[in-house]
TIVO-2410 file (N, C-alpha, C; in nm, 3 decimals):
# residues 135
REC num residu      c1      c2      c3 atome chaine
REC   1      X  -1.925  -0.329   0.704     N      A
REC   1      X  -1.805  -0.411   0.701    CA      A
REC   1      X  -1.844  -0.554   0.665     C      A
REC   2      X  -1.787  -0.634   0.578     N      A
REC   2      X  -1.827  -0.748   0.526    CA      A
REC   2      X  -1.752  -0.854   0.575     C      A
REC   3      X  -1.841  -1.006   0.612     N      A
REC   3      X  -1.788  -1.074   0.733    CA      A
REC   3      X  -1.680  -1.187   0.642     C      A
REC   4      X  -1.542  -1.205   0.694     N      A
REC   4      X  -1.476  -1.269   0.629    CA      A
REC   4      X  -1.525  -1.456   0.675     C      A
REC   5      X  -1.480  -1.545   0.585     N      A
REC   5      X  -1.471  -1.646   0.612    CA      A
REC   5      X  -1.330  -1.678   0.678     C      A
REC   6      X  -1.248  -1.789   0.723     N      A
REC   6      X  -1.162  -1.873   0.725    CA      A
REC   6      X  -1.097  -1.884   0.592     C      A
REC   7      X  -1.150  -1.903   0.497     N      A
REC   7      X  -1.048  -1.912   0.378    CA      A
REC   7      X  -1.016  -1.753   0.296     C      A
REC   8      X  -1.061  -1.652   0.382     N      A
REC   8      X  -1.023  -1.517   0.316    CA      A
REC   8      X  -0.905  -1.508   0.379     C      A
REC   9      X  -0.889  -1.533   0.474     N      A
REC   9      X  -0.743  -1.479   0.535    CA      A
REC   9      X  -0.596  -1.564   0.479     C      A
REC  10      X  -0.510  -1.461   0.482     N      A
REC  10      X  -0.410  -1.521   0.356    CA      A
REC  10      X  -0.334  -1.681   0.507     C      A
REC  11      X  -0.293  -1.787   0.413     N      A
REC  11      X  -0.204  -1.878   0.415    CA      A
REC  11      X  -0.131  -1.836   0.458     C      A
REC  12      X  -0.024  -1.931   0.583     N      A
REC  12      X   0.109  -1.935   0.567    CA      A
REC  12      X   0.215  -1.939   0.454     C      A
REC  13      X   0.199  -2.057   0.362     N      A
REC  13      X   0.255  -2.041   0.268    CA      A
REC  13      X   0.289  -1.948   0.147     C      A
REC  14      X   0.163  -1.864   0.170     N      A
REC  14      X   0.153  -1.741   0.075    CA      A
REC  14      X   0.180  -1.579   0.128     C      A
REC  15      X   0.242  -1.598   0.265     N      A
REC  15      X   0.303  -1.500   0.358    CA      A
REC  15      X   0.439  -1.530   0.377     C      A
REC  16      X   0.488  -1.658   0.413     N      A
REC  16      X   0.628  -1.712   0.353    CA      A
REC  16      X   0.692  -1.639   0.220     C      A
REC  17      X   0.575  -1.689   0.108     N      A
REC  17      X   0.634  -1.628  -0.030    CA      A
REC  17      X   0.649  -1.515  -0.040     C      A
REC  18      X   0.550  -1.420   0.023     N      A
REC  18      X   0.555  -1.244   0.029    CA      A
REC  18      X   0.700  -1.228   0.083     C      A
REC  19      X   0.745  -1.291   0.192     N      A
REC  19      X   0.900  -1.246   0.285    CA      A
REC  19      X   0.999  -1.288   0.188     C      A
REC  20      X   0.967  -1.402   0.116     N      A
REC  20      X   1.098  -1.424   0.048    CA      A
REC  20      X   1.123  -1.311  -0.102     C      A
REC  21      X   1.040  -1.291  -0.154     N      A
REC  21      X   1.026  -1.196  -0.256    CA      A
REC  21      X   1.071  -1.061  -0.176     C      A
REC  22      X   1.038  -0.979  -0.088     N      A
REC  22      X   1.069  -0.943  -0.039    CA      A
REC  22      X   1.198  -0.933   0.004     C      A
REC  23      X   1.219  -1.009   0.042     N      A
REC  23      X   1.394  -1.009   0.095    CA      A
REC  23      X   1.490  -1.014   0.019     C      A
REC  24      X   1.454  -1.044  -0.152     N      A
REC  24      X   1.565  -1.111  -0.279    CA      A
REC  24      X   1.534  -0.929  -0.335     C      A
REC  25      X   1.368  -0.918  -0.300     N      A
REC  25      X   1.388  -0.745  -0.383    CA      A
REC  25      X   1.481  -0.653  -0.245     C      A
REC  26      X   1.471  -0.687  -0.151     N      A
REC  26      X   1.581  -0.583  -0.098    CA      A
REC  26      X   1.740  -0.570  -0.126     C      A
REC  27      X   1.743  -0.734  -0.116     N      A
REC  27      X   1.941  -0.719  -0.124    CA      A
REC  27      X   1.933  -0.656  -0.302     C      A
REC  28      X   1.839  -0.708  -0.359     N      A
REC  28      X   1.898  -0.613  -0.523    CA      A
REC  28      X   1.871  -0.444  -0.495     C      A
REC  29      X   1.800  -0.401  -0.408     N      A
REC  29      X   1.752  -0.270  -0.404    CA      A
REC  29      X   1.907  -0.256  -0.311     C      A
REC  30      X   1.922  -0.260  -0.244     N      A
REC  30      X   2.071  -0.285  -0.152    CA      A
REC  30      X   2.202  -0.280  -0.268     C      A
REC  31      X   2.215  -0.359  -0.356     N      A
REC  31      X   2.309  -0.384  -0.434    CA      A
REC  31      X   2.310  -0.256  -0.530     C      A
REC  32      X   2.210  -0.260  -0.570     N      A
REC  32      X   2.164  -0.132  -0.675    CA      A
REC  32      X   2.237   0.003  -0.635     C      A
REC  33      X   2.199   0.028  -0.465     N      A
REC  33      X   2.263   0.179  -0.418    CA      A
REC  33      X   2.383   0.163  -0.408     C      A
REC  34      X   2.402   0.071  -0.390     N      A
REC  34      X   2.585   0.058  -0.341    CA      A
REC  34      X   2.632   0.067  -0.475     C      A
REC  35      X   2.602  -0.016  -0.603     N      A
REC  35      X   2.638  -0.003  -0.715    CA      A
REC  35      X   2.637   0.134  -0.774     C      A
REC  36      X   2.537   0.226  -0.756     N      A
REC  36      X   2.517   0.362  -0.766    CA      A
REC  36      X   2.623   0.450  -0.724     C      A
REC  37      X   2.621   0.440  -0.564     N      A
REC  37      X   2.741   0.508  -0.479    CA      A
REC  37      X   2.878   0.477  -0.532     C      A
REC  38      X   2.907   0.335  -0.600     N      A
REC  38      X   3.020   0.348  -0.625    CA      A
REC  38      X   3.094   0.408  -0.776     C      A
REC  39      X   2.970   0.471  -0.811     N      A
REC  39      X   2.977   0.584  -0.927    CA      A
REC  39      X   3.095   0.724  -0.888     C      A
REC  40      X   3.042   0.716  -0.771     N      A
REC  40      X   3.108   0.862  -0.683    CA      A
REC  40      X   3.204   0.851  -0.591     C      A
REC  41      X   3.309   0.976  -0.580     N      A
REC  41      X   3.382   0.940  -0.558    CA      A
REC  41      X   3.406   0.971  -0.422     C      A
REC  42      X   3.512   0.937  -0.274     N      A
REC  42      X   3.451   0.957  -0.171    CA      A
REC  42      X   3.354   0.937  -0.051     C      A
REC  43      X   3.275   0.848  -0.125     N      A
REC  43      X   3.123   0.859  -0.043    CA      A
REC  43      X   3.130   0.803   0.086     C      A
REC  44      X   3.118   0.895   0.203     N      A
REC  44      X   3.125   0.833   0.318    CA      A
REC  44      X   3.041   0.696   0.333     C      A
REC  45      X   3.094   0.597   0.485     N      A
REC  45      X   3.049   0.527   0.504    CA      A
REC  45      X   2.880   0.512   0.548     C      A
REC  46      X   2.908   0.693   0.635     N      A
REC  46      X   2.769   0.644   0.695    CA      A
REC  46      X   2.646   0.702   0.601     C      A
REC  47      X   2.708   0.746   0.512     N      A
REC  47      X   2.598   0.755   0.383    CA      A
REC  47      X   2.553   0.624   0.319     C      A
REC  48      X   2.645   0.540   0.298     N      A
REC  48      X   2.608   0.381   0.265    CA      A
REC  48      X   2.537   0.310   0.352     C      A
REC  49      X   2.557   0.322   0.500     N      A
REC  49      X   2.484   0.266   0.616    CA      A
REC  49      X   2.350   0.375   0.595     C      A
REC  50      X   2.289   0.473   0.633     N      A
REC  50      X   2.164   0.568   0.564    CA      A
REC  50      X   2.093   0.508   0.504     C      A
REC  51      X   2.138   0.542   0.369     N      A
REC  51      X   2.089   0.420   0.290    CA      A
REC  51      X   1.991   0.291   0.298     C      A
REC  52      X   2.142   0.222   0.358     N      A
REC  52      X   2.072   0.105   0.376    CA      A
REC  52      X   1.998   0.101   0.437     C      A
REC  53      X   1.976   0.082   0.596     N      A
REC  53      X   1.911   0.157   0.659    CA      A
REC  53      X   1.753   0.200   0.629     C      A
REC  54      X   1.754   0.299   0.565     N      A
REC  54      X   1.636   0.358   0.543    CA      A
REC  54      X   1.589   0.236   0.400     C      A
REC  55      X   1.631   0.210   0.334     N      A
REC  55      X   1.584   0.132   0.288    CA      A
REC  55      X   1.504  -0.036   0.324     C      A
REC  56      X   1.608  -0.068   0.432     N      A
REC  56      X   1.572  -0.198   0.520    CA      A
REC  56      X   1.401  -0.157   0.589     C      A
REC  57      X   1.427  -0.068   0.622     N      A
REC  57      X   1.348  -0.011   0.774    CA      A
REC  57      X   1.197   0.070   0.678     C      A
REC  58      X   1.193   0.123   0.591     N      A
REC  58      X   1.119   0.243   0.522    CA      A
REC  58      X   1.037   0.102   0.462     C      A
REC  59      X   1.094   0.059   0.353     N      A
REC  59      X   1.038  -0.044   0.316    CA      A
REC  59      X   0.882  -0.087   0.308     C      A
REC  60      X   0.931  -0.161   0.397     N      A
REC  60      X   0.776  -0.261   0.435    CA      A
REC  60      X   0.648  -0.144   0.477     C      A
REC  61      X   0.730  -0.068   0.602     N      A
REC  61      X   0.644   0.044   0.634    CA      A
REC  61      X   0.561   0.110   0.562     C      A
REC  62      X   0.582   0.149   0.484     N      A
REC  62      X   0.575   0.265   0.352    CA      A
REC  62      X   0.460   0.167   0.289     C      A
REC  63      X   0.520   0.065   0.238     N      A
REC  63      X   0.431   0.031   0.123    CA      A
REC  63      X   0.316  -0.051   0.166     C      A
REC  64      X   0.319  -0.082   0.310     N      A
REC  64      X   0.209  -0.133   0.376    CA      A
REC  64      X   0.088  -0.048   0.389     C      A
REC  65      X   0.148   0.050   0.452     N      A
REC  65      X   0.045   0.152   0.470    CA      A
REC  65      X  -0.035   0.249   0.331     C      A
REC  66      X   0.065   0.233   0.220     N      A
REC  66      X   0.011   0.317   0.103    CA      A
REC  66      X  -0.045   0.227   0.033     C      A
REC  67      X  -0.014   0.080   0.053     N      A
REC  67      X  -0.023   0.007  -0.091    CA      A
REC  67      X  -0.119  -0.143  -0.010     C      A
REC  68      X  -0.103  -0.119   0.069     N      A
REC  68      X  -0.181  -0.236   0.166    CA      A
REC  68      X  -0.100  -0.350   0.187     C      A
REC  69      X   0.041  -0.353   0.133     N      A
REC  69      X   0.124  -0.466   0.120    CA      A
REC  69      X   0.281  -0.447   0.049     C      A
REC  70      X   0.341  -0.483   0.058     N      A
REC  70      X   0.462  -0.501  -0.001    CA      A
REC  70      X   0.462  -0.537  -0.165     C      A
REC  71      X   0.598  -0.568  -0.224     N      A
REC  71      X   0.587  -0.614  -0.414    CA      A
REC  71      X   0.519  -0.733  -0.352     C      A
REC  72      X   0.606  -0.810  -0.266     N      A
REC  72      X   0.612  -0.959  -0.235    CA      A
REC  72      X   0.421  -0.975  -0.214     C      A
REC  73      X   0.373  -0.948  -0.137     N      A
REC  73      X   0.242  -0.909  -0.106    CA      A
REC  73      X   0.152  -0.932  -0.196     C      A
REC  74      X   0.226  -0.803  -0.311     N      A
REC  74      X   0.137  -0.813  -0.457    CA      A
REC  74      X   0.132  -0.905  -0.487     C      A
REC  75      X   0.326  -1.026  -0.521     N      A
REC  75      X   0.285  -1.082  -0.601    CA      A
REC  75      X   0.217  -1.240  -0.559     C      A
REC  76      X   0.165  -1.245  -0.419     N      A
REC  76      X   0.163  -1.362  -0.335    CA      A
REC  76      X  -0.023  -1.335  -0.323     C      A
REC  77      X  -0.078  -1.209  -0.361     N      A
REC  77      X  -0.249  -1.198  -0.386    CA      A
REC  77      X  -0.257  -1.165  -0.227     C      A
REC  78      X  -0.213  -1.128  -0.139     N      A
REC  78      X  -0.214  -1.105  -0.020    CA      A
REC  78      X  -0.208  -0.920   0.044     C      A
REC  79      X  -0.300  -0.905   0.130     N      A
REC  79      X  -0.304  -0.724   0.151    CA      A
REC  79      X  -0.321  -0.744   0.329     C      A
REC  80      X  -0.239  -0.648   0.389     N      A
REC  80      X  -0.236  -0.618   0.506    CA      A
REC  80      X  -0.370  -0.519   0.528     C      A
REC  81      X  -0.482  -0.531   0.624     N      A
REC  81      X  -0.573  -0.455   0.659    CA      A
REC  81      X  -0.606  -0.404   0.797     C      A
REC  82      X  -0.662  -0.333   0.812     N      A
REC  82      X  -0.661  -0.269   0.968    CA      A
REC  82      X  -0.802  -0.422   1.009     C      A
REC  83      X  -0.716  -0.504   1.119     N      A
REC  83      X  -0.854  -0.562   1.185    CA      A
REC  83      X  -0.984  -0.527   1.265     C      A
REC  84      X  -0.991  -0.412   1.226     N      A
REC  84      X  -1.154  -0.374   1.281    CA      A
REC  84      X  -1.205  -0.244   1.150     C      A
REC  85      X  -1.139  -0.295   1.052     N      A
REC  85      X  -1.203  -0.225   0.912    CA      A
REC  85      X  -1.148  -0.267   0.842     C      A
REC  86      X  -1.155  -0.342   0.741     N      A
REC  86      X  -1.120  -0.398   0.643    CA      A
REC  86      X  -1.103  -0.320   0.535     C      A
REC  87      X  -1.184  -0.272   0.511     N      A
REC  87      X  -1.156  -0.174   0.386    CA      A
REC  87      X  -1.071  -0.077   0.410     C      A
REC  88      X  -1.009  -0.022   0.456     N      A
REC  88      X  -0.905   0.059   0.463    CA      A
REC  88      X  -0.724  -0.066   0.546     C      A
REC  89      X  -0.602   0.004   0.457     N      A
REC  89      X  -0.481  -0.006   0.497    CA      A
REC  89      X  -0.451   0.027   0.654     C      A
REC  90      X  -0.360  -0.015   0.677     N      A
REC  90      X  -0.335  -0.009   0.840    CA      A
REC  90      X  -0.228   0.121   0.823     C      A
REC  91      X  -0.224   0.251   0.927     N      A
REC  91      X  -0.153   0.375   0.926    CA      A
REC  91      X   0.013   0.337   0.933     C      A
REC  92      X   0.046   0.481   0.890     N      A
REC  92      X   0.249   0.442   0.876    CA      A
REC  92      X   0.283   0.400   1.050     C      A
REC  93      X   0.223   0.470   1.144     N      A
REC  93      X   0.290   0.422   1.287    CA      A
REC  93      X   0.235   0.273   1.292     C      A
REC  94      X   0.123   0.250   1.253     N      A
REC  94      X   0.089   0.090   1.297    CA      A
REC  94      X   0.187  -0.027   1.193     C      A
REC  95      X   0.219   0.032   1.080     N      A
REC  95      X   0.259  -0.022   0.983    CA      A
REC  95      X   0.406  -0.066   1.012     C      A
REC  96      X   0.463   0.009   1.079     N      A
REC  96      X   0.622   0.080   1.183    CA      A
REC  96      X   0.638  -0.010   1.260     C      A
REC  97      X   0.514  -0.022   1.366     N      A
REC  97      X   0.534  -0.116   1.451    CA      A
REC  97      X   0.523  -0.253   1.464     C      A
REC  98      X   0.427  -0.269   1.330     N      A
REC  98      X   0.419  -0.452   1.258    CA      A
REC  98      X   0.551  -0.462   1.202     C      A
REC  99      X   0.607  -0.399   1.148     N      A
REC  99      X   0.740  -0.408   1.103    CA      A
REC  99      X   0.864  -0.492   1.185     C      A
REC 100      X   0.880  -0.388   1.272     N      A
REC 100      X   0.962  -0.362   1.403    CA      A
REC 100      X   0.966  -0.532   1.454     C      A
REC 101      X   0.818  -0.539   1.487     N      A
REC 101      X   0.799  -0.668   1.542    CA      A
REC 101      X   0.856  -0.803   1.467     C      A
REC 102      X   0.785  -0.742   1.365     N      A
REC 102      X   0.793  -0.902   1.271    CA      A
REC 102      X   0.995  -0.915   1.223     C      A
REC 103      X   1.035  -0.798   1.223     N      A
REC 103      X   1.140  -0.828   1.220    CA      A
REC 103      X   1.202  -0.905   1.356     C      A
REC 104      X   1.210  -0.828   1.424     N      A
REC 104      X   1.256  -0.915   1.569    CA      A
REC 104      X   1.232  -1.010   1.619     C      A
REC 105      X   1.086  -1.057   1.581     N      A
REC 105      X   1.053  -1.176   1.630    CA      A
REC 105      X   1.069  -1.321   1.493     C      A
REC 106      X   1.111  -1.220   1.368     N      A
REC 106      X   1.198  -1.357   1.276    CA      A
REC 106      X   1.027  -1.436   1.258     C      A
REC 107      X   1.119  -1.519   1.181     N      A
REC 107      X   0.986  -1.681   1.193    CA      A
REC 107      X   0.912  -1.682   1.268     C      A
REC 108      X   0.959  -1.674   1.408     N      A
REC 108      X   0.854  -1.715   1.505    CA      A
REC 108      X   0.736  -1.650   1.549     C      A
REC 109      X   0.750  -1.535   1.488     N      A
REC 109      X   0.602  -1.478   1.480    CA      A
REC 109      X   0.484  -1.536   1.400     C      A
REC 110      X   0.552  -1.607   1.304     N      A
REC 110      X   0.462  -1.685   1.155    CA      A
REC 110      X   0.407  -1.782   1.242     C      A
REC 111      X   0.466  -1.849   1.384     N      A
REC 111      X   0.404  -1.975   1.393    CA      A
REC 111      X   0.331  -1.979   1.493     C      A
REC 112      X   0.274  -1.871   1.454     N      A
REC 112      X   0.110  -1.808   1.559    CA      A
REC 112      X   0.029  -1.798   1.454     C      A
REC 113      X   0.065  -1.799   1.308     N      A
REC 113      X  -0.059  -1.792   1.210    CA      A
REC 113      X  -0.181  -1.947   1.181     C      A
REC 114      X  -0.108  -2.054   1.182     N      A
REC 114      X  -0.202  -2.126   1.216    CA      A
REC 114      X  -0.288  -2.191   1.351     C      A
REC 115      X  -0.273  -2.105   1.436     N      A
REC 115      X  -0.352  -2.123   1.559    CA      A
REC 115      X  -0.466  -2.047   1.583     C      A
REC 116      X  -0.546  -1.988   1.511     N      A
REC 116      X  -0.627  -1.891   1.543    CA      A
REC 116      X  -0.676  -1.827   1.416     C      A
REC 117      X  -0.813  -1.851   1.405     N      A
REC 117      X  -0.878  -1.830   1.307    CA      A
REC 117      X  -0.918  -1.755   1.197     C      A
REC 118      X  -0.828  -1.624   1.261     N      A
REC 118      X  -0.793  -1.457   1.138    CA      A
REC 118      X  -0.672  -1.535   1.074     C      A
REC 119      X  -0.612  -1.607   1.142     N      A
REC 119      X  -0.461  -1.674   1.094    CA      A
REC 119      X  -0.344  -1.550   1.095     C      A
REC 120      X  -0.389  -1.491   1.206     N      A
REC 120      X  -0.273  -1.373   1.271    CA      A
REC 120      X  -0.155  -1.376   1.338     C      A
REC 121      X  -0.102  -1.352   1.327     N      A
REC 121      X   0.099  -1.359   1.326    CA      A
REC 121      X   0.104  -1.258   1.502     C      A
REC 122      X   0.230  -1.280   1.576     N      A
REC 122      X   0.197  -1.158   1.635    CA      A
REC 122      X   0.213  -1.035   1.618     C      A
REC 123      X   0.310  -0.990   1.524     N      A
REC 123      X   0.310  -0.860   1.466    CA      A
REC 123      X   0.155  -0.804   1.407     C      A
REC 124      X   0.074  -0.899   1.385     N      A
REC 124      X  -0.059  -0.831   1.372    CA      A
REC 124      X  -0.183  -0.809   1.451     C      A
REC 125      X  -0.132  -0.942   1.592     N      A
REC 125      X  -0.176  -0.889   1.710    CA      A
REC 125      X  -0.155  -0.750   1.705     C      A
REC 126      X  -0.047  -0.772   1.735     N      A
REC 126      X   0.065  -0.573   1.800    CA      A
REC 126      X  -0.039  -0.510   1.708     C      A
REC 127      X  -0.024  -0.488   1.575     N      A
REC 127      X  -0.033  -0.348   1.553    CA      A
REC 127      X  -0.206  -0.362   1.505     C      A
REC 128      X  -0.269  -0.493   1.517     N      A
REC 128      X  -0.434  -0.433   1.511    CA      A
REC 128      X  -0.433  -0.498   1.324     C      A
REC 129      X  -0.371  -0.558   1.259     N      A
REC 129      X  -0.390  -0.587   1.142    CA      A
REC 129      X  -0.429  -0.765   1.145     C      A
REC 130      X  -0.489  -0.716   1.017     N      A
REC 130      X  -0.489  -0.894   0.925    CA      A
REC 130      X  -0.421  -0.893   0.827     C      A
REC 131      X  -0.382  -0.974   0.736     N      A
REC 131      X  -0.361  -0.985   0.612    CA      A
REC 131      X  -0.465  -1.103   0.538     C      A
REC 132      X  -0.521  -1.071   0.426     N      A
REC 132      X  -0.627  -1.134   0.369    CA      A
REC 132      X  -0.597  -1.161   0.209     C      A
REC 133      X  -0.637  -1.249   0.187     N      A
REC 133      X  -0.634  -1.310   0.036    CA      A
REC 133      X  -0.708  -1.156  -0.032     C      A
REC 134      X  -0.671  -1.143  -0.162     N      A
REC 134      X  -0.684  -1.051  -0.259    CA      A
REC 134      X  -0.734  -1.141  -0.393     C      A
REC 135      X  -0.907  -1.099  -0.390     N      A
REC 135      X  -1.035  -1.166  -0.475    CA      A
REC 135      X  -0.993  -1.081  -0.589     C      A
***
């Protein structure tokens, strides 16, 4: 396992940018199905709530764990990693539960990243991750 410095671990500012990219690609991924659904005719409500839903929630999860990060992620040079192995992605339940967190706890989870030297959020306390600059 190879020892990180202080400047490998990703920025606030460049974890900011991952959420906001993030959040502009959901409401269009959001807009997109609804625009879709309203192709058809009928379509219950709680098929539109589903949806959404699984889209809000699946998300981050999914592509954390397969992809090491979100689009936003990609396009911010930033990868979520398991903190006691670096070279490998963090699993879909750990990925679930960084999620979970970081949603609920909003911002204020971010403003645990500059206090502590991985520059870890608490959603990455919780689920055992870092996120690190991408060389």
């Amino acid at each position: 396992m190879q020892v990180l410095t202080k400047s490998d671990y990703a920025i606030l500012p460049d974890r900011i940018k991952a959420a906001i990219i993030d959040a502009l690609l959901l409401i269009a991924a959001m807009y997109a199905a609804s625009e879709l659904l309203n192709l058809f005719d009928n379509v219950p409500n709680y098929v539109r709530i589903v949806i959404a839903v699984l889209l809000f929630i699946l998300y981050d999860p999914l592509f954390t764990s397969q992809f090491g990060g979100t689009i936003g992620h990609s396009f911010s040079n930033i990868t979520v990693r398991k903190d006691t192995d670096r070279e490998n992605y963090i699993g879909f339940p750990s990925a679930l539960v960084r999620f979970i967190f970081k949603f609920t706890l909003g911002w204020v989870s971010l403003l645990t990243v500059t206090g502590n030297k991985k520059k870890k959020a608490v959603h990455d306390y919780i689920a055992n991750s870092v996120v690190v600059t991408d060389k």
